[in-house]
N, C-alpha and C positions, 0 to 999 in steps of 0.2 A: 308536702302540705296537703291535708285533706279536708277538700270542699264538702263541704254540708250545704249550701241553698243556691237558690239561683242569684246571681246580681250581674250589674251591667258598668260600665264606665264610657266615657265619652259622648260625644253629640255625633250629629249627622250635618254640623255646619263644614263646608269646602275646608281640604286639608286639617281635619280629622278622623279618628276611627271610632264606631261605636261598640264595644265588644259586651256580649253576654256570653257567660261561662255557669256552666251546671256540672255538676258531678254526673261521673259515666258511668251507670251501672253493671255495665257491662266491660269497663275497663278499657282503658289507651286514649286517647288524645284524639279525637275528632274533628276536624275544623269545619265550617262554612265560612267560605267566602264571597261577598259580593264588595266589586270594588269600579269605579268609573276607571281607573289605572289595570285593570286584571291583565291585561293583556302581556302590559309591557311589566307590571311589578308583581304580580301574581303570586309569584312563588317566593320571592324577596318578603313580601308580607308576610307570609303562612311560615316562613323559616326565620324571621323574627318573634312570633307568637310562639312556636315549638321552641326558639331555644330560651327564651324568658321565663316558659312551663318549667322548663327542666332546671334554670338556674335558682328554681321555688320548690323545687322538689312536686310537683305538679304531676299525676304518671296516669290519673282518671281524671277526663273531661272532655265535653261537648263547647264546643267555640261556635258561636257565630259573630262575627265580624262584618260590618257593613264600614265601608273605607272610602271616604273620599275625597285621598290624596295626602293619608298622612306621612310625615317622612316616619324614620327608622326609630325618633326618642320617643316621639309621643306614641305611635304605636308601644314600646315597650311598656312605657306608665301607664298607660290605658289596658294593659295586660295587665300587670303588676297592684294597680288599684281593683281590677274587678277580682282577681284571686283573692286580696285578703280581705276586701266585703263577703265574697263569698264562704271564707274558710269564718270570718265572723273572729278575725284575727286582729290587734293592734302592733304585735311584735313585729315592726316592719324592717323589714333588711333590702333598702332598696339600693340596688345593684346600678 
């Protein structure tokens, strides 16, 4: 799927993620992370956004991600909603 604008999904209320995604000019999958949990969930975060990218066909983009304390679903929807605000897409195949 390819992203055309910037957009965002989620809040920054306890035990949610706030993601913004933009198309990478430069190509591949970018992430930022900020999360009150980094320590201990860090990479569990950034390896549920990479593989929700990839189950969208997602292969250029910028992530940033402020997290606090989503589990593993809402992270994925909060992926999966800002990619197809972003693609500017209603055909939704949500996984």
């Amino acid at each position: 799927m390819k992203l055309i604008e910037i957009a965002n999904a989620g809040t920054l209320e306890s035990s949610d993620i706030q993601i913004i995604i933009e198309p990478n000019e430069n190509g591949g999958i970018v992430i930022e992370l900020e999360s009150v949990v980094k320590a201990q969930f860090g990479e569990q975060v950034e390896d549920v956004i990479t593989n929700t990218l990839k189950e969208l066909g997602v292969t250029d983009a910028k992530i940033f991600a402020n997290d606090k304390g989503a589990i593993d679903p809402v992270i994925k929807s909060r992926v999966q909603t800002a990619v197809y605000r972003s693609a500017k897409t209603n055909d939704y195949k949500w996984m």
